[in-house]
MITIVO-584997 format. One record per residue (C-alpha): residue in one letter; x, y, z. Coordinates in steps of 0.001 Angstrom, whole numbers, plus 500000, padded with zeros to 6 digits. Example, Ala and Ser with C-alpha at 12.3 -4.5 7.8 and 13.67 -1.06 7.14 Angstrom:
2
a512300495500507800/s513670498940507140/
This chain:
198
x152895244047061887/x150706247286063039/x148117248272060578/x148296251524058025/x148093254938060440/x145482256922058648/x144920260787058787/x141566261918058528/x140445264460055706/x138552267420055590/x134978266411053205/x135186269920053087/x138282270207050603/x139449268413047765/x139466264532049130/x141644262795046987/x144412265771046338/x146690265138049701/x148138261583048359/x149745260665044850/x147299259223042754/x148217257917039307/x146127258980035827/x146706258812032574/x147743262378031092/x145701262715027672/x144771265766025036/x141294265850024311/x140626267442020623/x137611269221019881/x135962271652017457/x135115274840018785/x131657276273017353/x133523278477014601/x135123275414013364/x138845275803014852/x140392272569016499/x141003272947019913/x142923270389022039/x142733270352026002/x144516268376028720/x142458265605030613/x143586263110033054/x140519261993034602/x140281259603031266/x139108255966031503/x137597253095029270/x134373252199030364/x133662248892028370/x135576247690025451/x134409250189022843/x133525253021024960/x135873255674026689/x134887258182029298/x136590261564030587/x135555263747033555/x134998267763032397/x133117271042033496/x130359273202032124/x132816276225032304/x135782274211030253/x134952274988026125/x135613271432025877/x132494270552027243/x130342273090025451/x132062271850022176/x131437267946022729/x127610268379023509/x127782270335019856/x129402268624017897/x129006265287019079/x132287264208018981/x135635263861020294/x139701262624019895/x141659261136023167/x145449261376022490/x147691259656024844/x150950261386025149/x154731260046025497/x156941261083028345/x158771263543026288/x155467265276024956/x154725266268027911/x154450270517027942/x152168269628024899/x149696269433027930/x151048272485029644/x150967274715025885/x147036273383025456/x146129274090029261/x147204277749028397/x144599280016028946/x142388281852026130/x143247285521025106/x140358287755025394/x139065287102021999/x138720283370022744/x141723282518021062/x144482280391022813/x147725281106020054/x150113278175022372/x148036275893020282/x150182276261017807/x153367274585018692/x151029271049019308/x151881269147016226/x148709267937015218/x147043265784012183/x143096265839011424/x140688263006013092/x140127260008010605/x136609259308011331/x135366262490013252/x135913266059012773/x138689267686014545/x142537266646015412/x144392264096016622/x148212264668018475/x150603263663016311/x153586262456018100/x151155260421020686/x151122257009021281/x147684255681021025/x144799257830019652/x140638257197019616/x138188259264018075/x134910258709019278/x131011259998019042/x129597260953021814/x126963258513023389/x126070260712026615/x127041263000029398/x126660262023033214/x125809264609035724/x125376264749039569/x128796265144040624/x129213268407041642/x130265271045039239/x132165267964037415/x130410265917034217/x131189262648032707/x131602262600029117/x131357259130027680/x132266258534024118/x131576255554021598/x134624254541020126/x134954254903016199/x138644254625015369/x141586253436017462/x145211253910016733/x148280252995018432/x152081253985017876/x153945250721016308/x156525251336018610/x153887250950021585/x151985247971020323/x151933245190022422/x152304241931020286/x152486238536021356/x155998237363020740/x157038240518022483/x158487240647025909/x156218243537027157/x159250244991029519/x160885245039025959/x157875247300024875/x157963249655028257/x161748250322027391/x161403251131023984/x158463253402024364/x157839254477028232/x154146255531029379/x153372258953030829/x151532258915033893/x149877261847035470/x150254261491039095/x147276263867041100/x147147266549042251/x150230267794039872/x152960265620038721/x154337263443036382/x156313260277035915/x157126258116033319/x157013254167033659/x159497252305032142/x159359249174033653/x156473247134035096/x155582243760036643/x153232241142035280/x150052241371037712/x150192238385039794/x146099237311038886/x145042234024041453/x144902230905039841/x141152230638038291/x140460234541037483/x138744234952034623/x137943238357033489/
């Protein structure tokens, strides 16, 4: 069997853009300084730990600005069928600052923290924040402490639960990079070696 035939990119561009890549697709809820909820697509989103959760941003994105402010944030994951809740918050802002397609995401207020959570997703976290990583460019890490978590009970994995059984009832939205989506109904059990511990 011949090896993989590899093409060469440009360091130049965007590396990781010219192949599917798959991401969760989440809404990240803030408060913006005058004390309006703002919610903002993210699907550079990973946990980092077991009680911490980290998402990759920009100085320029209000989302950002309003984290390092407040101090907080919400991560809602969305369902296959939400999904132009992330096109409707990736809208851009009128000139006053105001972005009005915020208004058809159904939302509920945070538990814990101030600001909104998505109400029709399937698992939500509020968090503080415990930092912000730089040196990556004009991108930031923002890592959050994890205060409340929250998940659908139609997405809950339990133990007597066959978790294809789980996947059909409620499938997961994937964001697949640079700009498409798919939703996963069906999955196979990762085949671990005999003696992996995590």
């Amino acid at each position: 069997m011949a090896g993989t035939d590899f093409v060469e990119l440009d360091l130049d561009g965007p590396l990781l853009d010219r192949a599917f890549r798959i991401a969760p697709l989440v809404l990240v809820g803030t408060v913006d300084a005058d004390g309006t909820a703002d919610v903002a697509p993210k699907h550079m989103t990973m946990p980092v730990g077991e009680h911490h959760v980290a998402f990759t941003c920009t100085p320029t994105h209000a989302t950002l600005g309003n984290v390092v402010e407040t101090g907080a944030f919400t991560l809602s994951w969305l369902r296959p069928e939400d999904v132009l809740l992330a096109s409707l918050a990736a809208a851009p802002r009128m000139s006053d600052g105001t972005k009005p397609s915020l208004a058809a995401v159904p939302t509920r207020p945070a538990t814990v923290v101030d600001g909104v959570v998505v109400d029709r997703a399937s698992v939500v976290v509020e968090c503080r924040l415990d930092r912000v990583v730089d040196g990556f460019g004009r991108w930031q890490i923002v890592v959050g402490s994890i205060v409340r978590a929250a998940v659908a009970r139609d997405t809950l994995l339990g133990a007597d639960e066959d978790p294809q059984d789980v996947l059909a009832r409620a499938p997961v939205l994937a964001y697949l990079q640079p700009d498409h989506v798919a939703t996963i109904s069906r999955a196979d059990r990762f085949p671990y070696h005999e003696g992996f511990r995590r």
